[in-house]
C-alpha positions as a Python dict, from the first residue, in 0.01 Angstrom:
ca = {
    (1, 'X'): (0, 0, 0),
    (2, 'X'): (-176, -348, 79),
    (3, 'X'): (-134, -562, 423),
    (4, 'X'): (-122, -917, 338),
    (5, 'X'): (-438, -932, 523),
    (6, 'X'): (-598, -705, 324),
    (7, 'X'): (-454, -920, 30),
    (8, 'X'): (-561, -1234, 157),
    (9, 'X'): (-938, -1107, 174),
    (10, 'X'): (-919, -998, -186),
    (11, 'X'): (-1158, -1208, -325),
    (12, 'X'): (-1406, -1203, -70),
    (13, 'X'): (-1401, -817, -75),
    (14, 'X'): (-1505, -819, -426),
    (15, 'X'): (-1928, -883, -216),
    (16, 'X'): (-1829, -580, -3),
    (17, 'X'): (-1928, -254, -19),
    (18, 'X'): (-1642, 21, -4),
    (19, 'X'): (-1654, 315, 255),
    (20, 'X'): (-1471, 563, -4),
    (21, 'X'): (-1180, 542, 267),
    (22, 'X'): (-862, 377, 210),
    (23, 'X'): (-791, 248, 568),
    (24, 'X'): (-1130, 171, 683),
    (25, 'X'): (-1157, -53, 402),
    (26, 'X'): (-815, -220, 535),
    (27, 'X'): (-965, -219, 883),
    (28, 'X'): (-1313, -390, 771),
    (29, 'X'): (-1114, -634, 535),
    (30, 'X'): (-1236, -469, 234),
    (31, 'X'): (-1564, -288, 333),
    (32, 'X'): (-1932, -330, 416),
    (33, 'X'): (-2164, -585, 349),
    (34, 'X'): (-2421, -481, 161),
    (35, 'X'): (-2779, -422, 213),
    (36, 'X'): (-2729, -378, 610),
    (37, 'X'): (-2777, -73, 817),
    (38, 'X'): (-2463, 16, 1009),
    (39, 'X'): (-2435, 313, 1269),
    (40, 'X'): (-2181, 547, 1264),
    (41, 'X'): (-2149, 734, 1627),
    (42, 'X'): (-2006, 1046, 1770),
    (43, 'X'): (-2019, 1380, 1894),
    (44, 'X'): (-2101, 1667, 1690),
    (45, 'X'): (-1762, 1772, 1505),
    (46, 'X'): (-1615, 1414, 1482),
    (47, 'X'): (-1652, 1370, 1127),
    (48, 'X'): (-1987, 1138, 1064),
    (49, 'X'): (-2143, 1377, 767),
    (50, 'X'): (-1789, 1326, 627),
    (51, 'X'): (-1727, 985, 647),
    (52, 'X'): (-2131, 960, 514),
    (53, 'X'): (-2021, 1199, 198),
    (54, 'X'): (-1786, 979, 98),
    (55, 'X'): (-1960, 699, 150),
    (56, 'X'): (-2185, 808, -101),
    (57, 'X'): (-1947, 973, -350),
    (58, 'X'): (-1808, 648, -344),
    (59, 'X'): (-2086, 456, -454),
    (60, 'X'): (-2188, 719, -702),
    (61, 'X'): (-1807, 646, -882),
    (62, 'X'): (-1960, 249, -906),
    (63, 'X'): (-2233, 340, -1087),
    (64, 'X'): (-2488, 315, -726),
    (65, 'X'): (-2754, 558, -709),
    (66, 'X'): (-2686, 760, -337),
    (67, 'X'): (-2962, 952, -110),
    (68, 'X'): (-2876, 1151, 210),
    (69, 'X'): (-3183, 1194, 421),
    (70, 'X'): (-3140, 1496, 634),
    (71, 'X'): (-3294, 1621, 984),
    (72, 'X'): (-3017, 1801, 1136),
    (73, 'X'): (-2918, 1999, 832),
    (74, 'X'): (-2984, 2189, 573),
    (75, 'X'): (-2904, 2087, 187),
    (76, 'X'): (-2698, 2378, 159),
    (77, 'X'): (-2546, 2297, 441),
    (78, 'X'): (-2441, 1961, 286),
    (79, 'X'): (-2254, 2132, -81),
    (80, 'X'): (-2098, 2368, 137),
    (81, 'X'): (-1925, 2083, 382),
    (82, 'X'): (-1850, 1910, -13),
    (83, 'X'): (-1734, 2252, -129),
    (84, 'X'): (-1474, 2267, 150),
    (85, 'X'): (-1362, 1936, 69),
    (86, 'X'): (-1365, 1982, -335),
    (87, 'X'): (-1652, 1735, -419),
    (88, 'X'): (-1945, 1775, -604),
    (89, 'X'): (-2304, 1628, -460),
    (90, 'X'): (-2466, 1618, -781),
    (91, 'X'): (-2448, 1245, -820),
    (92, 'X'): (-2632, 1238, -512),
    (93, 'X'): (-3004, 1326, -391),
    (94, 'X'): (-3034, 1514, -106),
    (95, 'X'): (-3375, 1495, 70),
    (96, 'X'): (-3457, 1777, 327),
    (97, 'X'): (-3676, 1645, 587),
    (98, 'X'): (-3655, 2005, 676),
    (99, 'X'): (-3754, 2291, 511),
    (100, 'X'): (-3955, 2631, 481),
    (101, 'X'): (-4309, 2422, 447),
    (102, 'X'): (-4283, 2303, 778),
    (103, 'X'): (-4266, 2582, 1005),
    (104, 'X'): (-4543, 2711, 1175),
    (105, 'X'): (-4539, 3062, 1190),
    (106, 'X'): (-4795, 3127, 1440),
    (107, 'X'): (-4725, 2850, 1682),
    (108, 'X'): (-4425, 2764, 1931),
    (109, 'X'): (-4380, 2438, 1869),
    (110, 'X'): (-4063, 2311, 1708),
    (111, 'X'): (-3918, 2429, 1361),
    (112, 'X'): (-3834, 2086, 1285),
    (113, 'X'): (-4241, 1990, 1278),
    (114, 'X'): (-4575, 2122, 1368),
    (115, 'X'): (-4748, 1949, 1655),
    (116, 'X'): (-4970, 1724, 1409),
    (117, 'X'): (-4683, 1546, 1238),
    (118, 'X'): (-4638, 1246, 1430),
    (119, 'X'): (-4270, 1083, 1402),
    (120, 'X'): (-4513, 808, 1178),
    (121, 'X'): (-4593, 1053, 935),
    (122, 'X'): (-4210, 1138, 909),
    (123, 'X'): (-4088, 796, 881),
    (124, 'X'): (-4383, 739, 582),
    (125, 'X'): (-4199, 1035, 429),
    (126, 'X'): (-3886, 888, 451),
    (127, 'X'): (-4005, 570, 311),
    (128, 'X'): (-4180, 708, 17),
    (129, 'X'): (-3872, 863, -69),
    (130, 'X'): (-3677, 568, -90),
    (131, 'X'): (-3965, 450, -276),
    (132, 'X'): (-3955, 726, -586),
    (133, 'X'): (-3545, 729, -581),
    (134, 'X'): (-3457, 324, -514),
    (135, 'X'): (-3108, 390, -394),
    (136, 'X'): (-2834, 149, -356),
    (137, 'X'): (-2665, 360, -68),
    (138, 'X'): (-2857, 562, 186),
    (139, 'X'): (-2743, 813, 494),
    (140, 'X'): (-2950, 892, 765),
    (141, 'X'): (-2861, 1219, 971),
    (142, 'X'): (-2971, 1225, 1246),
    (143, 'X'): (-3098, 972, 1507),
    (144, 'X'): (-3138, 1217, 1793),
    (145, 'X'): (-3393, 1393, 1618),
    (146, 'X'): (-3592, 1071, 1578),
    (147, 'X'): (-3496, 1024, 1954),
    (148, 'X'): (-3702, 1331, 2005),
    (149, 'X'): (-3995, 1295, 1817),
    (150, 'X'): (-4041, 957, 1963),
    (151, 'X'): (-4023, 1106, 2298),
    (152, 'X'): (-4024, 709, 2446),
    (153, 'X'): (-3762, 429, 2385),
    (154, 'X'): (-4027, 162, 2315),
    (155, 'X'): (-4197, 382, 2044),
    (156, 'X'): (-3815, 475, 1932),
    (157, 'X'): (-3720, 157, 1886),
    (158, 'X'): (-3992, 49, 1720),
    (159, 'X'): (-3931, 265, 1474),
    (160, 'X'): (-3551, 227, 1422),
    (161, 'X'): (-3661, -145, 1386),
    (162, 'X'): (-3945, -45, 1122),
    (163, 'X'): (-3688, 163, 882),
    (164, 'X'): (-3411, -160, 930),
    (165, 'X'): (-3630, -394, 806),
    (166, 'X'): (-3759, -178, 488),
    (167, 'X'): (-3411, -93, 409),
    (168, 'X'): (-3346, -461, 435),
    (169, 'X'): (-3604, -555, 189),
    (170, 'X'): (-3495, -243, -87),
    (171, 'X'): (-3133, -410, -61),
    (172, 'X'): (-2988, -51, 110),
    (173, 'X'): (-2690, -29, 208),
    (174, 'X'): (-2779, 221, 506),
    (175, 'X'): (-2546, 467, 752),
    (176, 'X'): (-2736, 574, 1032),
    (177, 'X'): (-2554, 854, 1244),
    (178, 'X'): (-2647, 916, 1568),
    (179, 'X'): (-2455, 1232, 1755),
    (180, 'X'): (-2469, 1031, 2095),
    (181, 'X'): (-2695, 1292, 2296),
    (182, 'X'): (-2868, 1028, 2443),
    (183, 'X'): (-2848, 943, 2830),
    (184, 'X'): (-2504, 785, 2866),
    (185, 'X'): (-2508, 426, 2870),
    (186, 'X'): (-2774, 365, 2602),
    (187, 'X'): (-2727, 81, 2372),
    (188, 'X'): (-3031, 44, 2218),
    (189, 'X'): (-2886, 152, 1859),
    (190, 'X'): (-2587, -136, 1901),
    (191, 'X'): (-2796, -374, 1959),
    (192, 'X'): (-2989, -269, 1626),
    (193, 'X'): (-2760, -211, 1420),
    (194, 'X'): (-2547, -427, 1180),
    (195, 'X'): (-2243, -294, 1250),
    (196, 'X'): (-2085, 24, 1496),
    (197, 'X'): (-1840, 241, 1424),
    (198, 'X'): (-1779, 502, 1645),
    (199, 'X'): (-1602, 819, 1610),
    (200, 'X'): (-1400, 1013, 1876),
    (201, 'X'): (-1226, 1351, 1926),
    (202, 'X'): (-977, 1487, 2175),
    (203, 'X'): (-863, 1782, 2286),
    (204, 'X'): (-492, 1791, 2459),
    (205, 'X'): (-355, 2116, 2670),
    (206, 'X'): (-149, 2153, 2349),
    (207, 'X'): (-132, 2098, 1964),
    (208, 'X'): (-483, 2042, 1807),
    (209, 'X'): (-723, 1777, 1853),
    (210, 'X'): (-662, 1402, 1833),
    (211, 'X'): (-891, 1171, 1618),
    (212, 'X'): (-946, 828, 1650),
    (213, 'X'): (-1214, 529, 1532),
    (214, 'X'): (-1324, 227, 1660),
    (215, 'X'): (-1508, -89, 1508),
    (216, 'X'): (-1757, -191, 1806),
    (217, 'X'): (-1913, -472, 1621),
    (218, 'X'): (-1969, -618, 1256),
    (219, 'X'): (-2172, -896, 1261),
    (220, 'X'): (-2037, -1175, 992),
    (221, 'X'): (-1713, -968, 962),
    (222, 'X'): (-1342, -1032, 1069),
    (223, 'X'): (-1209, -695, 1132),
    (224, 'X'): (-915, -519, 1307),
    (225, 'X'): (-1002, -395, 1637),
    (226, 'X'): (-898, -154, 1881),
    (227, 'X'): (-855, 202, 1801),
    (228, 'X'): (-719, 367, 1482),
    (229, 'X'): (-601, 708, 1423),
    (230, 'X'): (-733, 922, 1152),
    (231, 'X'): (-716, 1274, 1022),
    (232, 'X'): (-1015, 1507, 934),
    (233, 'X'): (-928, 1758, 691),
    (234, 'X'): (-942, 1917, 308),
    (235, 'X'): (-1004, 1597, 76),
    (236, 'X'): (-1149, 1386, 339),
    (237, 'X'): (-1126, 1130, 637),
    (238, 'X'): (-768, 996, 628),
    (239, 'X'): (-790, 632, 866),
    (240, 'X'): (-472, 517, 955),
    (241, 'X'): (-484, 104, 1080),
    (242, 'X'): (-321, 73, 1391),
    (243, 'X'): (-5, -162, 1285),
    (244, 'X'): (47, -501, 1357),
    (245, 'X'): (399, -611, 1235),
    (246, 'X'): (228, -1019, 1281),
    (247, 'X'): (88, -935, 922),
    (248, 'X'): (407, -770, 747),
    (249, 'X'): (720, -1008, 638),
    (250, 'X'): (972, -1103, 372),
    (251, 'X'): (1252, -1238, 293),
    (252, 'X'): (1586, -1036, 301),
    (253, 'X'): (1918, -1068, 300),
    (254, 'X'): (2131, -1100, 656),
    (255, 'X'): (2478, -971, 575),
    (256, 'X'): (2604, -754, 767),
    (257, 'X'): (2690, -370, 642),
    (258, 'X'): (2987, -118, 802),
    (259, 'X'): (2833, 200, 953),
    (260, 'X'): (3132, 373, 766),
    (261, 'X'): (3349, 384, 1087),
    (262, 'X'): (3575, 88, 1104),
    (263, 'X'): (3587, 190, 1513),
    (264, 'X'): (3182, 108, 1555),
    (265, 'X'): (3224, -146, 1336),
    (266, 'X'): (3472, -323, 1558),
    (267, 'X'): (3264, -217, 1863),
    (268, 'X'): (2913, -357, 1702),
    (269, 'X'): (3162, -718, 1637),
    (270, 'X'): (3123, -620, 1237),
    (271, 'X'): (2844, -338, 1155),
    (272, 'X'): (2519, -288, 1098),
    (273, 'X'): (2256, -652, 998),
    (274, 'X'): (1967, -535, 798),
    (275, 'X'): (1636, -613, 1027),
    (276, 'X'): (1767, -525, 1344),
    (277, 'X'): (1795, -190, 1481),
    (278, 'X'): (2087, -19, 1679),
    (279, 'X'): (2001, 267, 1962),
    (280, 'X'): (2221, 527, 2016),
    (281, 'X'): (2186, 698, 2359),
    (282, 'X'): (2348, 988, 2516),
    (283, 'X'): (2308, 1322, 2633),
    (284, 'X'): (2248, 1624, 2453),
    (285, 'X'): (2531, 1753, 2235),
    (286, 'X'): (2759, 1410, 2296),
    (287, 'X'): (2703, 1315, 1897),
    (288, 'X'): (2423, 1084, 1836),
    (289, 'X'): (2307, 1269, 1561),
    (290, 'X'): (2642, 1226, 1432),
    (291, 'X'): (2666, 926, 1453),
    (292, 'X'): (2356, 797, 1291),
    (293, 'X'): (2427, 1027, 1006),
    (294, 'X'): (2800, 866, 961),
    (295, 'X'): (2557, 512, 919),
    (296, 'X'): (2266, 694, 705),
    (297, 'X'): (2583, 827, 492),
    (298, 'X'): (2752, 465, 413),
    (299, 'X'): (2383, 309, 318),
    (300, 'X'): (2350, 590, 108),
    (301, 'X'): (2714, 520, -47),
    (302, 'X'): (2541, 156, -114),
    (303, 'X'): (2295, 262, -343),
    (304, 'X'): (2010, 228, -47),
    (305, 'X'): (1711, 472, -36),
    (306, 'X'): (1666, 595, 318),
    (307, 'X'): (1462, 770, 513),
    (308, 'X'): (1543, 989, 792),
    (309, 'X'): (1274, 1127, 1109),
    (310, 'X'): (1408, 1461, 1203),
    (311, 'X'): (1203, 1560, 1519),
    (312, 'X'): (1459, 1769, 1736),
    (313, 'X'): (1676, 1941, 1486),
    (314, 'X'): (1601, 2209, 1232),
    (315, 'X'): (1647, 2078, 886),
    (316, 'X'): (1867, 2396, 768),
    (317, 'X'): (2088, 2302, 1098),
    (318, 'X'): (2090, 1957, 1040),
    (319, 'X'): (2224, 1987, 679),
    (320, 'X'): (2469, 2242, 779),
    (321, 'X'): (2593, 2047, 1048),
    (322, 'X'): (2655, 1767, 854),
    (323, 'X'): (2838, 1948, 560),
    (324, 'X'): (3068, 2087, 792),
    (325, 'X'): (3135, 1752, 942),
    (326, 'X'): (3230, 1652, 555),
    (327, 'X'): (2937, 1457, 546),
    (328, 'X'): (2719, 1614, 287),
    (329, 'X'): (2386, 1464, 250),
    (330, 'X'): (2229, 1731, -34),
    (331, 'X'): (2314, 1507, -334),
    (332, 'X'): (2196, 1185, -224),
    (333, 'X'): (1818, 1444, -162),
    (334, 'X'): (1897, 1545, -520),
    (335, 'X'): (1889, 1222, -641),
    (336, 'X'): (1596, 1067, -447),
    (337, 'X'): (1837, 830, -232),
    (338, 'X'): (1701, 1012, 109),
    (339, 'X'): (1408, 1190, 261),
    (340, 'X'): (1403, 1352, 535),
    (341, 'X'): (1094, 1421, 732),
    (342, 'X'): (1071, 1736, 951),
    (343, 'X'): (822, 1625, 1216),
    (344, 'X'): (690, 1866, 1414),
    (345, 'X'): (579, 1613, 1697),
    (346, 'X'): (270, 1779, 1852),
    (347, 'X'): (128, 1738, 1520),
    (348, 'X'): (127, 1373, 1454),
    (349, 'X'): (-77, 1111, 1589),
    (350, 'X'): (118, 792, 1673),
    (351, 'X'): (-50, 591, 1407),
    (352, 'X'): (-13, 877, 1154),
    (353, 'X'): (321, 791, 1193),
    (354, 'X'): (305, 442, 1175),
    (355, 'X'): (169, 508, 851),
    (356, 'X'): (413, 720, 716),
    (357, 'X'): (695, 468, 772),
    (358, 'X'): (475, 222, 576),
    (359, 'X'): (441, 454, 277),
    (360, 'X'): (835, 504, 301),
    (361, 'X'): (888, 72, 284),
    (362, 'X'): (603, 11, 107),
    (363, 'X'): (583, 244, -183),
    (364, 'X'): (980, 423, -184),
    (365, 'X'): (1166, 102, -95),
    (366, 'X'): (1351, 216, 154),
    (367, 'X'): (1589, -7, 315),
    (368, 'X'): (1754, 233, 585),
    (369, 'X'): (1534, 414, 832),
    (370, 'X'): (1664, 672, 1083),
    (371, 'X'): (1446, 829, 1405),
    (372, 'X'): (1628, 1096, 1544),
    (373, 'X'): (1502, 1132, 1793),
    (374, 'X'): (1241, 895, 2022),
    (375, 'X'): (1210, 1159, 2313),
    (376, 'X'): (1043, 1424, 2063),
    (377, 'X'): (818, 1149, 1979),
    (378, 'X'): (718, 1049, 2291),
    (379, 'X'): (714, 1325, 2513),
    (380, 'X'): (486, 1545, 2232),
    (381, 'X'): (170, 1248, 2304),
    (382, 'X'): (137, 1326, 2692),
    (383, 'X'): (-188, 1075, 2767),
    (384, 'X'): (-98, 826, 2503),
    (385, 'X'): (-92, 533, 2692),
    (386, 'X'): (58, 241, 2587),
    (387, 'X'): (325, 460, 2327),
    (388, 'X'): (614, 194, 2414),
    (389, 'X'): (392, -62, 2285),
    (390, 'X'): (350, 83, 1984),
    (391, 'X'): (702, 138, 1918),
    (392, 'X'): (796, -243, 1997),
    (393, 'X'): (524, -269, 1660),
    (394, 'X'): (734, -34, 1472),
    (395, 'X'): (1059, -194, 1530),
    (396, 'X'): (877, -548, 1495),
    (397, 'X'): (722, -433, 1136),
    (398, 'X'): (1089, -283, 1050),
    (399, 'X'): (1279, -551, 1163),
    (400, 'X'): (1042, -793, 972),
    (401, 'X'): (1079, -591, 643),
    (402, 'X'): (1465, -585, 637),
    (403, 'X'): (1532, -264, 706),
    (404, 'X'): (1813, -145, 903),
    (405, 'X'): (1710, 115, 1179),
    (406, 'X'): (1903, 363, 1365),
    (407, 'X'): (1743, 508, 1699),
    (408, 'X'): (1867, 810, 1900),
    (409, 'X'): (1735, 873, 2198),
    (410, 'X'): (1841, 1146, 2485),
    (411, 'X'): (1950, 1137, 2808),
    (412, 'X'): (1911, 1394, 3082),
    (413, 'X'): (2222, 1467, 3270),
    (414, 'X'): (2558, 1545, 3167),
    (415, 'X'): (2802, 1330, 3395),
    (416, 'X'): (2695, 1107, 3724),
    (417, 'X'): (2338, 977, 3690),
    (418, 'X'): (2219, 1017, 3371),
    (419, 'X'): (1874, 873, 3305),
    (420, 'X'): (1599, 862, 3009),
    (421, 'X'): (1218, 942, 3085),
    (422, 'X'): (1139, 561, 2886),
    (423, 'X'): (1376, 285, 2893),
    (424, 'X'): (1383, 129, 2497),
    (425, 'X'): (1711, -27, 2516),
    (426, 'X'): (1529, -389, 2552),
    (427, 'X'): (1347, -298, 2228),
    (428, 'X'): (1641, -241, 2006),
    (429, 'X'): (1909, -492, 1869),
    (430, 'X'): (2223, -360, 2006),
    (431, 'X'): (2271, -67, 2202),
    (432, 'X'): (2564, 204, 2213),
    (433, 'X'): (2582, 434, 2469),
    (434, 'X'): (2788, 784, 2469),
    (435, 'X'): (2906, 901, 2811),
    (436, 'X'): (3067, 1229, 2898),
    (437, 'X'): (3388, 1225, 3157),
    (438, 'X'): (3640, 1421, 3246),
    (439, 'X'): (4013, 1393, 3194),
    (440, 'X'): (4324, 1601, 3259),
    (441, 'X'): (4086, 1888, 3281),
    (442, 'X'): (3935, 1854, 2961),
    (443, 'X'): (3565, 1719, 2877),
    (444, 'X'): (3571, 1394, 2699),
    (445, 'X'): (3342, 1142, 2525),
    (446, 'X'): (3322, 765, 2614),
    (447, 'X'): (3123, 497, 2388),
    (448, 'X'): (3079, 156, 2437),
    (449, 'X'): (2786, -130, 2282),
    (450, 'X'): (2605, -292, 2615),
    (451, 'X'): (2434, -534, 2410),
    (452, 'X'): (2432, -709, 2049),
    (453, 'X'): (2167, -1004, 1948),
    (454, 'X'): (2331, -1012, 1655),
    (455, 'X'): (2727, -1052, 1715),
    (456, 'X'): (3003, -1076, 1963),
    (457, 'X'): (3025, -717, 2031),
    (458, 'X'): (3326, -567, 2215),
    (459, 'X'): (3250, -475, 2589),
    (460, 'X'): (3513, -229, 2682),
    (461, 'X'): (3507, 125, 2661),
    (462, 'X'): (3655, 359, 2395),
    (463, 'X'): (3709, 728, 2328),
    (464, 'X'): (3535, 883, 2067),
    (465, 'X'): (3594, 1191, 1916),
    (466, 'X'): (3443, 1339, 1596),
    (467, 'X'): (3602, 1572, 1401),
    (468, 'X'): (3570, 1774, 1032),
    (469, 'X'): (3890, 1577, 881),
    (470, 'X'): (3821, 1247, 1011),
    (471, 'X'): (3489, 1253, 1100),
    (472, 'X'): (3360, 998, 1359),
    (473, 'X'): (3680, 856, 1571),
    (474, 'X'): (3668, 548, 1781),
    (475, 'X'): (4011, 520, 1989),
    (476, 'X'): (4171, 280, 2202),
    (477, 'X'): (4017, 67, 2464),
    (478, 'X'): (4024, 291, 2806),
    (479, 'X'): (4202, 0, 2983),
    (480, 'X'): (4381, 210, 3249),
    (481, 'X'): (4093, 396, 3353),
    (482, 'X'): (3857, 309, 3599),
    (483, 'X'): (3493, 484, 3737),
    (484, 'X'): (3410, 627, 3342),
    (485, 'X'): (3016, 598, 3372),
    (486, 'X'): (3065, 785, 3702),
    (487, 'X'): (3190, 1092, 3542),
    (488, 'X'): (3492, 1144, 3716),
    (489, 'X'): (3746, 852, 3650),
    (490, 'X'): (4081, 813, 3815),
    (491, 'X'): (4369, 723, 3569),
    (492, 'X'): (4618, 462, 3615),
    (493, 'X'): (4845, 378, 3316),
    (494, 'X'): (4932, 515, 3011),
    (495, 'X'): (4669, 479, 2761),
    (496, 'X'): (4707, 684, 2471),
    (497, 'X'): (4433, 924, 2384),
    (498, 'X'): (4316, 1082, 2067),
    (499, 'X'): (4495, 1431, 1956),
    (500, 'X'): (4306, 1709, 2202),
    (501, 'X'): (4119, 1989, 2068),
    (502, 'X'): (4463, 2247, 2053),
    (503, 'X'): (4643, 2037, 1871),
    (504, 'X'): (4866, 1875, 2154),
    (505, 'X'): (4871, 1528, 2288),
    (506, 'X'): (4717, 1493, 2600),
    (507, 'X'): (4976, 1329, 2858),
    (508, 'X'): (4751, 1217, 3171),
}
């Protein structure tokens, strides 16, 4: 999967050097440029030695000779992080600025060094190393016990600045992590560097910790700022770009498609227009679900892959429900037609998800995408500012690739004031709205479309039933009711309503 940004910087990424990763590569607009030093910051656990691994490991697949240059662990240390990940170091040397030779038995200095090596001495070392191997790519772990042995910024930087310039002149391509255990607020390294990227973790009161990067400079390089979401885990970092739907666009086709309910249809003033999206709202139990599965079923019918983004619902439910509603989805899964996604919403970073509906436009072609439903999604990311925005990016990117979208999204209440948490109705396309009320002592379900930037829509109010025969019903307009959206209307005419649950006709 390729931006056209990433496309358009094709040629001049052919100078750069890749990072091994996929979407920091996007983000960088096609990797590093050579024979710099770049740092890569963050606190212990945040995946540096990771991202440094397969910075190497990616070098050693072109043919570039690799060196990691440790202080802060052990080379055993190293195979077994490479172990856990299934990668082999042995295209790489791995010098050990630390080992059984230095200690000191009888004194209580440091392990790291005895009193007379001077942090000189261990920069000559590091040097003549470089020297005997000549490496194309080179990782330096860690700063902070440089910081140490310096024991004063001047003499620190001095230093930093000494090993920049001989990597400089050896044509290195260097990573220089740094853990950030110095005094808050230093920026010594930034200012040194070529480039920053810097690594963070977080820890919510539930559901395991959030990752994210940032590119804090890059001298001579466009790149994508803010912050990007990746995973840490068996295989590698996994950098997802944060989206922005300005880059994405084709050309598709406008006509407008039924939902398979010639009702909505005449509601939504024809169907469905491919690069818009339609929200479904309602409270719990009133049959959104339903209803986006009576659309998801008629693309299907077309021949058009979809995806659907099950986040409330258990899958076994949600196929069971839908047989018995005559609405079997199981052989358009046999045939590859639809995909569902059981999210589990605590687990998945927003941009993870970004991502995923990428894959499923980019790579499967899908033309129909369901998200059922937004308040799973939003309410699992409590802290995650700015969420909305990142939606109105989703739907932009969507809406810009042709697809059709269907979102559901829950209200609290059952009759009276029923609210959401988030208001996304000005995101979407058109809006339908499912309201509860009662009648001749019987619960019954209301639907009307507030808004349509598409069509003429129809702005009166309907009944809507949904049944195993007939599936989803759309009846007459209510015309001789009034006070609906309140809950508790008072009748005044005859309108005719849909058969009642017992078989009879009601007669309010």
């Amino acid at each position: 999967m390729q931006s056209k940004s990433t496309a358009s910087q094709a040629a001049s990424s052919t100078t750069r050097a890749s990072t091994g990763i996929a979407g920091l590569n996007d983000i960088l607009g096609g990797g590093l440029t050579p024979s710099r030093v770049y740092l890569v910051e963050g606190t212990p656990g945040a995946g540096k030695t990771t991202l440094a691994l397969q910075f190497l490991l990616e070098g050693a697949r072109q043919g570039e000779k690799g060196l990691y240059i440790t202080l802060s662990e052990t080379a055993e240390e190293l195979r077994a992080v490479a172990d856990s990940h299934g990668w082999s170091l042995d295209s790489i040397t791995v010098f050990e600025l630390i080992n059984d030779m230095n200690l000191d038995p009888d004194g209580e200095q440091s392990i790291l060094y005895p009193s007379e090596i001077e942090l000189g001495e261990t920069t000559q070392s590091v040097m003549q190393q470089v020297d005997q191997q000549s490496p194309a790519r080179i990782v330096f772990d860690s700063l902070s016990e440089m910081r140490l042995l310096a024991q004063n910024p001047l003499r620190y930087r001095r230093q930093i600045l000494a090993l920049k310039h001989y990597f400089s002149s050896r044509h290195c391509t260097v990573l220089l992590l740094d853990d950030k255990t110095s005094e808050s607020g230093d920026q010594q390294l930034h200012s040194i560097a070529h480039g920053v990227i810097s690594l963070e973790q977080a820890a919510h009161e539930f559901g395991p910790e959030r990752r994210r990067l940032r590119v804090v400079k890059m001298r001579g390089l466009k790149f994508r700022g803010g912050y990007h979401d990746f995973l840490l885990g068996t295989g590698g970092l996994q950098v997802f770009p944060r989206l922005v739907a300005a880059e994405h666009g084709r050309k598709f086709s406008v006509q407008m498609q039924p939902t398979g309910s010639a009702g909505l249809d005449r509601l939504l003033g024809g169907g469905l227009v491919p690069g818009t999206s339609l929200l479904i709202c309602g409270p719990s139990g009133i049959g959104k679900t339903t209803t986006a599965i009576r659309c998801v079923l008629t693309a299907l019918e077309r021949g058009e892959r979809v995806a659907y983004y099950l986040f409330d619902e258990g899958l076994s439910t949600f196929m069971l429900r839908s047989r018995t509603l005559g609405m079997d989805l199981q052989p358009y899964i046999d045939n590859g037609l639809l995909v569902i996604y059981h999210i589990d919403p605590a687990e998945v970073a927003p941009g993870e998800f970004s991502h995923m509906l990428r894959c499923a436009v980019e790579r499967e072609n899908a033309k129909f995408v369901a998200i059922d439903s937004l308040n799973a999604y939003l309410q699992a990311m409590p802290g995650e500012k700015f969420l909305i925005l990142q939606m109105h990016e989703i739907l932009s990117y969507l809406n810009q690739q042709g697809i059709t979208t269907v979102l559901v999204l829950g209200q609290h209440g059952v009759i009276g004031d029923v609210h959401v948490d988030v208001d996304l109705s000005y995101l979407s396309d058109a809006t339908m709205f499912l309201r509860f009320f009662e009648a001749a002592g019987q619960i019954r379900t209301a639907v009307f479309v507030i808004k349509s930037r598409t069509s003429n829509h129809q702005r009166t109010l309907h009944e809507f039933r949904i049944t195993p025969n007939e599936g989803v019903q759309v009846g007459d307009a209510l015309e001789t009711f009034e006070g609906i959206l309140t809950g508790l209307p008072t009748y005044r005419g005859g309108t005719a309503m849909m058969q009642a649950n017992d078989g009879q006709a009601a007669s309010e």
